[in-house]
N, C-alpha and C positions, 0 to 999 in steps of 0.2 A: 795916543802916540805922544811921546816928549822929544822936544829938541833940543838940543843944547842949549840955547838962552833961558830956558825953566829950567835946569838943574842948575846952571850956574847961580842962579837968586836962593838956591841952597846953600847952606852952610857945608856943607859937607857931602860925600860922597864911597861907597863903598861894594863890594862884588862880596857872597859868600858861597862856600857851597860846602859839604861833608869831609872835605881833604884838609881844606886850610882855614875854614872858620870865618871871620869876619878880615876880608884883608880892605884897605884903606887905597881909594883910589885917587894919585895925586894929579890926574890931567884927563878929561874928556874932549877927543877931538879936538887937543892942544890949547883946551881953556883950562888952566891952575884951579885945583880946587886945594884946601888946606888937610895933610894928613896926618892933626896931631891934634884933631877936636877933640872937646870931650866926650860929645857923642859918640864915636868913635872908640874911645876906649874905655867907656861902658858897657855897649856892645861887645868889645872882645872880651872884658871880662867875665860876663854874664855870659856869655858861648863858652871860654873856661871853663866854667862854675856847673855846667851842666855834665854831670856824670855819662863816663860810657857806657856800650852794651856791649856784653859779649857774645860775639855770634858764631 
C-alpha cells in the first residue's frame, strides 16, 4: 500500500488506461506533482509509437 508522502519523493506521477494513453497527473490528494517531466513525455510518446489493432 502507498501513501502520499512515497509518491510525493517521486519525480513524477501519471494514470493510463486504453482510451487516453499516458495522461500526467498534476496533484495527488492536493500534494503538486510536476506535469511536464520528461519521463512523462517519453512515456507518451512511446504509447504513440505503438501501432493499433484493428478489431
Amino acid at each position: 500500500m502507498f501513501v502520499v508522502h512515497d509518491l510525493v519523493a517521486d519525480a513524477a506521477g501519471f494514470a493510463t488506461n486504453t482510451s487516453v494513453g499516458v495522461r500526467a497527473l498534476s496533484a495527488i490528494d492536493g500534494t503538486g506533482l510536476p506535469s511536464d517531466h520528461p519521463v512523462l513525455n517519453r512515456l507518451q510518446n512511446t504509447y504513440r509509437s505503438i501501432p493499433g489493432e484493428i478489431l
